[in-house]
C-alpha positions in Angstrom: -12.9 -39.3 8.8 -15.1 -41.9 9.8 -16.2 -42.7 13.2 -14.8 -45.8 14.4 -17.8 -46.2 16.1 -19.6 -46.2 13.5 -20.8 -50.2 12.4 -20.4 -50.7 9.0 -21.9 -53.2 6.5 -21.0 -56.6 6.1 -19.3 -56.6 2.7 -19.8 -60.1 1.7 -19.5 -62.0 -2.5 -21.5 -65.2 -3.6 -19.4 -68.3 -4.6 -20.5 -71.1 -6.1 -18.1 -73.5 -4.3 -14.8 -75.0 -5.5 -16.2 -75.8 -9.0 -16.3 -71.3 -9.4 -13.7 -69.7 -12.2 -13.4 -66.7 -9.1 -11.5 -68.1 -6.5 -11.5 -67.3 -2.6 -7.8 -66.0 -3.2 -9.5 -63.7 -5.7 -12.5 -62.6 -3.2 -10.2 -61.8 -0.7 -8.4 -59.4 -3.1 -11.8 -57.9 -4.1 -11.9 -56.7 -0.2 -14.6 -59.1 0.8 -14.9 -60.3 4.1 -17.3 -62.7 3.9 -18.9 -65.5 1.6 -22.3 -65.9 0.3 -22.7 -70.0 -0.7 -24.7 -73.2 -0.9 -24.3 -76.7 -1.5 -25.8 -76.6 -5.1 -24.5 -80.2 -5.2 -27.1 -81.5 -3.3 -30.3 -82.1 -5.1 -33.0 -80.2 -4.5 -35.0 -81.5 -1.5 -32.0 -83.8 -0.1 -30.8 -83.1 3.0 -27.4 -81.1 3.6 -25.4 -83.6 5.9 -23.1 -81.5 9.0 -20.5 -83.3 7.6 -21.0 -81.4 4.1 -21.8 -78.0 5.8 -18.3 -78.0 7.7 -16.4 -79.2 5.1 -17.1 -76.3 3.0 -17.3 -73.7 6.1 -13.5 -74.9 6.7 -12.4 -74.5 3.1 -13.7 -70.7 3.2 -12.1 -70.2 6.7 -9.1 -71.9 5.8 -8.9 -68.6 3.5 -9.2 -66.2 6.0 -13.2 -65.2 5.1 -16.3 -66.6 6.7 -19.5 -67.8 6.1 -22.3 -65.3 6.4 -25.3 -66.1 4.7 -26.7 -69.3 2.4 -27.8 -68.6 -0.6 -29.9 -70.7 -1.3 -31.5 -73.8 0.4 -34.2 -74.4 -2.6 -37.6 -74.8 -1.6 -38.7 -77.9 -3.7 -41.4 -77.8 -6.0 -43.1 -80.3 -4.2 -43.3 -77.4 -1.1 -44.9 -74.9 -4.0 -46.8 -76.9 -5.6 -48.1 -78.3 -1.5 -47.9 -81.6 -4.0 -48.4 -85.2 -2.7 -44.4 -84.9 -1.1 -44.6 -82.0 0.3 -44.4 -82.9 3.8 -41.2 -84.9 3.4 -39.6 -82.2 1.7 -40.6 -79.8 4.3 -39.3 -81.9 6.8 -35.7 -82.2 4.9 -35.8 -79.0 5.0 -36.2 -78.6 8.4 -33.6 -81.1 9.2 -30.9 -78.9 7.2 -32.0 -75.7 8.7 -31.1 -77.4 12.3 -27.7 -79.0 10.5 -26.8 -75.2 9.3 -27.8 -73.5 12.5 -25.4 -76.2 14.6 -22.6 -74.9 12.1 -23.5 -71.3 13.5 -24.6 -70.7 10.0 -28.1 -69.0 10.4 -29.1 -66.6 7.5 -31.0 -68.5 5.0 -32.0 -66.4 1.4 -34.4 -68.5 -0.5 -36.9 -67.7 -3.0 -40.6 -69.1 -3.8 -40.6 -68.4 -7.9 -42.6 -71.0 -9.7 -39.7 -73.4 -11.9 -37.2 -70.5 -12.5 -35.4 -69.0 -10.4 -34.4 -66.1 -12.7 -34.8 -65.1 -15.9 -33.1 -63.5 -18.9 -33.1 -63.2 -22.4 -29.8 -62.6 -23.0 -26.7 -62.9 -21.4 -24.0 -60.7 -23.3 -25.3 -57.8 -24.6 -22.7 -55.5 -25.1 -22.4 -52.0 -23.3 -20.7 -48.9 -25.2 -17.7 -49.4 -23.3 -17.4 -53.1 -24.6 -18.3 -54.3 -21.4 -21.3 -57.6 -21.3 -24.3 -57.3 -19.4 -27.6 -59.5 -18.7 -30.9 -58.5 -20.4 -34.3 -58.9 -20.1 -36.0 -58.5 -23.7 -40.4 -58.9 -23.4 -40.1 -59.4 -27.3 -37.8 -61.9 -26.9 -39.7 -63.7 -24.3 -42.9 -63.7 -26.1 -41.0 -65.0 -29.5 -39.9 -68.0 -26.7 -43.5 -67.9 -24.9 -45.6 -68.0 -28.5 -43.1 -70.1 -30.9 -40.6 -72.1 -28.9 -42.6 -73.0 -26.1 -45.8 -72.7 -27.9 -48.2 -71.8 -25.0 -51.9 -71.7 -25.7 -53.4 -68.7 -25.7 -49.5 -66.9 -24.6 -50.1 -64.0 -26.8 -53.2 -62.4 -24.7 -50.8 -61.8 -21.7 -48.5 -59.7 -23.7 -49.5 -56.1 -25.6 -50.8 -55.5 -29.4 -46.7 -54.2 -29.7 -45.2 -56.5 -27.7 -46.9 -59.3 -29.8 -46.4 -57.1 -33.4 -42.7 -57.4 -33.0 -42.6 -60.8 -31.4 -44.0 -62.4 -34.9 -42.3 -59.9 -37.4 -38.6 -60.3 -35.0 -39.1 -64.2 -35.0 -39.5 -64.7 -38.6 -35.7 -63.1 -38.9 -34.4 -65.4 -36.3 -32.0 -68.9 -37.3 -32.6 -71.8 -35.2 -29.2 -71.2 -33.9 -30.9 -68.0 -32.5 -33.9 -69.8 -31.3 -31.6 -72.2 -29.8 -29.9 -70.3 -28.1 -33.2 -68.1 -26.7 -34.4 -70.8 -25.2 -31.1 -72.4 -23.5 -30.4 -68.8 -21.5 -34.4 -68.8 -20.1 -34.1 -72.4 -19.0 -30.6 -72.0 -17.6 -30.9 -73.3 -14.2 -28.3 -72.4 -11.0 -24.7 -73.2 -11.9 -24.0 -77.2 -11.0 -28.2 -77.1 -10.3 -29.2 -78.1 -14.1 -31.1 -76.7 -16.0 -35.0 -77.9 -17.0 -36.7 -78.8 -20.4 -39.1 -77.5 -22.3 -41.1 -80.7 -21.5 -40.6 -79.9 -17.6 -41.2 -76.3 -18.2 -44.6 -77.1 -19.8 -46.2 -79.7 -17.5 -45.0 -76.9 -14.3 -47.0 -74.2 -16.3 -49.6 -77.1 -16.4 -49.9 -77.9 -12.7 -49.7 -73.7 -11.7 -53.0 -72.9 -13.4 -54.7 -75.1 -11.1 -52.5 -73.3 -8.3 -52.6 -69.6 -9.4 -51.7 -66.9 -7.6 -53.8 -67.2 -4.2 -52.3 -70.9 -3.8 -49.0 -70.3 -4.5 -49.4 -67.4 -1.5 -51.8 -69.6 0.8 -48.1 -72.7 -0.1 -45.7 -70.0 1.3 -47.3 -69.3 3.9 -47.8 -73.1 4.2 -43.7 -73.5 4.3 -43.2 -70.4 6.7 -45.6 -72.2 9.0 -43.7 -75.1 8.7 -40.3 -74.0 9.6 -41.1 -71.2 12.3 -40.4 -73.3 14.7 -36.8 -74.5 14.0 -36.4 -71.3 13.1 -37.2 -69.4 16.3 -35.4 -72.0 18.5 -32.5 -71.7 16.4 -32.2 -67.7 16.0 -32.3 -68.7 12.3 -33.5 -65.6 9.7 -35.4 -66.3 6.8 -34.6 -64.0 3.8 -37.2 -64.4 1.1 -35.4 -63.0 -2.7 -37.9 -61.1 -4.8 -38.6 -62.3 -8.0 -36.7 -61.7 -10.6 -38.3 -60.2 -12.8 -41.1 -59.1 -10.7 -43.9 -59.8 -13.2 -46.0 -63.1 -14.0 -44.3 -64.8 -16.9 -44.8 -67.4 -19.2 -48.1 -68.4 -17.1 -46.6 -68.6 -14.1 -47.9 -66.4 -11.0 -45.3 -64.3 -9.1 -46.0 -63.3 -5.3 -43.0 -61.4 -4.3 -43.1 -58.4 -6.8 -44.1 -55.6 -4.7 -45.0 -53.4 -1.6 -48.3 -54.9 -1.3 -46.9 -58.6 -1.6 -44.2 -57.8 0.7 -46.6 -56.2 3.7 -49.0 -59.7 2.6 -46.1 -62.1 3.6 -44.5 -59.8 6.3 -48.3 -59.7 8.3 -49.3 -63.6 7.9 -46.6 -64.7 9.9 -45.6 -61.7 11.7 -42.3 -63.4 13.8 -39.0 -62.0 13.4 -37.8 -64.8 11.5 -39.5 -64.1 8.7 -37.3 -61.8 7.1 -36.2 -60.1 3.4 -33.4 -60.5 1.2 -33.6 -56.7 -0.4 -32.6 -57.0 -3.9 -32.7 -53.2 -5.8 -32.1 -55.2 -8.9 -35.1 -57.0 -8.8 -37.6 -55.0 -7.4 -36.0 -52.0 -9.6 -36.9 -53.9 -12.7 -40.7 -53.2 -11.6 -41.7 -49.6 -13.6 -44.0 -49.4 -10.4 -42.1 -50.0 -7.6 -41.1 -47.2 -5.2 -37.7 -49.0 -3.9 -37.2 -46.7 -0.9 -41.5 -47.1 0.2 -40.4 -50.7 0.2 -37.4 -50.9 2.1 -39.0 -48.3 5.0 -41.9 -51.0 5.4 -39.9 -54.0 5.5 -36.5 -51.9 7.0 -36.9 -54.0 10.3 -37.0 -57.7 8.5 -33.7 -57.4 6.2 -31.6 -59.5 6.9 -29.6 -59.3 3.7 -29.4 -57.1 0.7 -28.4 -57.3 -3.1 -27.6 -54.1 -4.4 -27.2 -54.0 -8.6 -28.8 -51.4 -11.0 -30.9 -51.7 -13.8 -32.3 -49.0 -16.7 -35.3 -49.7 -18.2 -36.6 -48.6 -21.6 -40.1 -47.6 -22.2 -41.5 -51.0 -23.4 -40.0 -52.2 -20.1 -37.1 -53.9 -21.1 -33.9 -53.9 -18.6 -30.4 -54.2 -18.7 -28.4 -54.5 -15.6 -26.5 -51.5 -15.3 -23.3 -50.0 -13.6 -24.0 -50.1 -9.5 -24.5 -46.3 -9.4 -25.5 -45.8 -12.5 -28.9 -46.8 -13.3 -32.8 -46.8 -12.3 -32.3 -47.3 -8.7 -31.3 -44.6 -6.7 -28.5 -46.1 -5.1 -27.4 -43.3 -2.5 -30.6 -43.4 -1.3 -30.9 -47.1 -0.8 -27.4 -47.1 0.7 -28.3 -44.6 3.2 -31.3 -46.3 4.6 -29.3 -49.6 5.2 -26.7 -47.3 6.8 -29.1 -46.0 8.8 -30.9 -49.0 9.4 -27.7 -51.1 10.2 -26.8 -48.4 13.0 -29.6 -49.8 14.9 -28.9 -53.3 15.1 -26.7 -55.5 17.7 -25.7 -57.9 14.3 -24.5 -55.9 11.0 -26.5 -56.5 7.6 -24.2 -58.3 4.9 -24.8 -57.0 1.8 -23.1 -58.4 -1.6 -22.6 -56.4 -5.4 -25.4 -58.6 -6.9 -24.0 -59.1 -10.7 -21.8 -57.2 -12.6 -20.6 -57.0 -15.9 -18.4 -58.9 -17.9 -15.4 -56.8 -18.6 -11.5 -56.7 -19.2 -9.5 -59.7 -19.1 -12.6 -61.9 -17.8 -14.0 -61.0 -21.6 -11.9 -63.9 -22.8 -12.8 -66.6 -19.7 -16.0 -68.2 -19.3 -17.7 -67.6 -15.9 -21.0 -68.0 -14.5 -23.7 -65.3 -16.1 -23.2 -62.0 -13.9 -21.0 -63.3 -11.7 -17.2 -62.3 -13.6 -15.1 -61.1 -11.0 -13.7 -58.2 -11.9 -17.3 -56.7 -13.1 -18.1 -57.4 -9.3 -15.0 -56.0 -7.7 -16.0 -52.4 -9.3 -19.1 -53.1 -8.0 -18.1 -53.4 -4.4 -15.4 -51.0 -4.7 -18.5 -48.5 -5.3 -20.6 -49.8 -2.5 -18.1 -49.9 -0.1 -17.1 -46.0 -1.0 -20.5 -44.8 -1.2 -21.4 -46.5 2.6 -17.7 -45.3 3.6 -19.3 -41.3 2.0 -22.7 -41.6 4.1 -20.7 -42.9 6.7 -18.4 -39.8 7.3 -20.8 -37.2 7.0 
């Protein structure tokens, strides 16, 4: 039996708002407690009115679940790029972290990837049990990277294989295949839009100048910026890793790894300044250590995704079963027990993803975010914590 005294996790599920196929009548029935949201109305940049903020904190009340964490406010490109707007972004920005933290609402997840926010190369590749899952294909994005978006020089960031198969793949492919290649790595956030090639090219553009070393010195730039609101307001930051956690497509990535992690962490070293722990992002990386990572940053998570992933040995991934996969999920789950144990304010956690699977085969939802894919998810999170728990 478990201790009673013992705090748990809070078990919380990401909605996209009343526009989502899963409703909050459904969440409930998954046994989540909480809601993951954001305004993904509001355009990027914009400010999110009070008025906005309650409106939607009342409809998840009215449910019987609450508001835990945001996910996301999006850090304009503008604040990336430290372009010629920057500081008018930064300071709507600012304005809606003080709007959310007079809500009560005051754990922020936001990520600082260059364009994309994530990226796949397929979105229904089928499992043995019939069940859909996302997946990440290098062959495919080079076939994208070298023929669709036709990058100079794209080939020399990929390997003598990975580039082999690319050309002798793509000259098999239809241009419906092409088509559709290229509309599942520009899919943006669900009601967010998603960019063009044309956008897509003049970013990659605009980066090189930027590189890796700038897009750090911009973050730490924004963190700068908002430490203030943040500390007066007891908000937490939760920086997402990226997803995947390699450079792609010319682009630089910054939040990939230990060393990237213990970079941002030290240059502002405040307790605001916090991490979003996502196994199914940093598990994608063949060289990260997932539990090295989570015993440096242990004392700045805020908020954790928990999904699996396998990997082949080209380094391809497919996301996975919860606890059935790369990541060593037990582990991982007993370090945020353990973790959790020690603080005055419980960690929310959510199933990040989950496959498509049963009836929610035949409905259209957004891309890892079925419900009933998740529900198992959680139903295995919640009885692995309840396992550590007890013993």
């Amino acid at each position: 039996m478990v201790d009673k005294n013992k705090k748990k996790l809070i078990q919380s599920w990401r909605w996209y708002g009343p526009s989502d196929t899963v409703s909050l009548q459904d969440i409930k029935q998954a046994g989540a407690t909480h809601i993951v949201t954001a305004l993904h109305h509001i355009p990027h940049g914009e400010v999110w009115p009070v008025s906005e903020i309650k409106e939607r904190l009342d409809l998840i009340e009215r449910s019987g679940l609450k508001w835990e964490v945001v996910e996301s406010v999006p850090v304009h490109e503008s604040i990336k790029t430290n372009g010629k707007d920057a500081t008018l972004y930064l300071e709507n920005y600012i304005e809606t972290l003080k709007n959310l933290a007079a809500c009560e609402i005051k754990t922020i997840c936001y990520n600082f990837m260059p364009v994309l926010d994530w990226t796949r190369t397929q979105l229904d590749k089928e499992m043995t049990d019939g069940s859909k899952a996302l997946y990440f294909d290098w062959i495919d994005l080079a076939i994208f990277d070298m023929f669709i978006l036709s990058r100079p020089y794209a080939k020399d960031d990929y390997s003598s294989f990975i580039v082999e198969q690319a050309q002798f793949r793509y000259k098999s492919m239809h241009t419906e295949e092409l088509e559709k290649l290229s509309n599942v790595i520009l899919m943006g956030i669900p009601d967010e839009g998603d960019i063009t090639i044309d956008d897509l090219k003049q970013s990659i553009e605009r980066y090189k100048s930027i590189g890796f070393e700038g897009l750090k010195k911009n973050l730490i730039l924004f963190l700068s910026a908002i430490a203030e609101v943040c500390e007066q307001n007891n908000i937490k930051m939760t920086i997402h890793p990226d997803d995947p956690p390699y450079p792609i497509l010319g682009l630089p990535r910054i939040v990939s790894n230990l060393e990237d992690f213990q970079y941002i962490m030290q240059a502002i070293d405040k307790p605001f300044n916090g991490v979003c722990f996502c196994t199914g992002s940093l598990g994608a990386g063949n060289d990260n250590n997932l539990l090295e990572i989570f015993n440096v940053v242990r004392k700045r998570i805020y908020f954790a995704h928990l999904r699996n992933v396998k990997k082949d040995e080209v380094g391809n991934f497919y996301e996975a079963d919860h606890l059935d996969g790369d990541v060593d999920m037990y582990s991982i789950m007993k370090a945020l027990v353990e973790e959790n144990s020690q603080r005055d304010m419980p960690i929310p956690f959510r199933p990040d993803h989950g496959h498509q699977m049963l009836d929610d085969l035949d409905k259209t939802s957004n891309p890892g975010y079925s419900a009933i894919g998740r529900l198992r998810g959680l139903a295995e999170l919640r009885g692995l914590e309840l396992g550590i728990l007890s013993n």
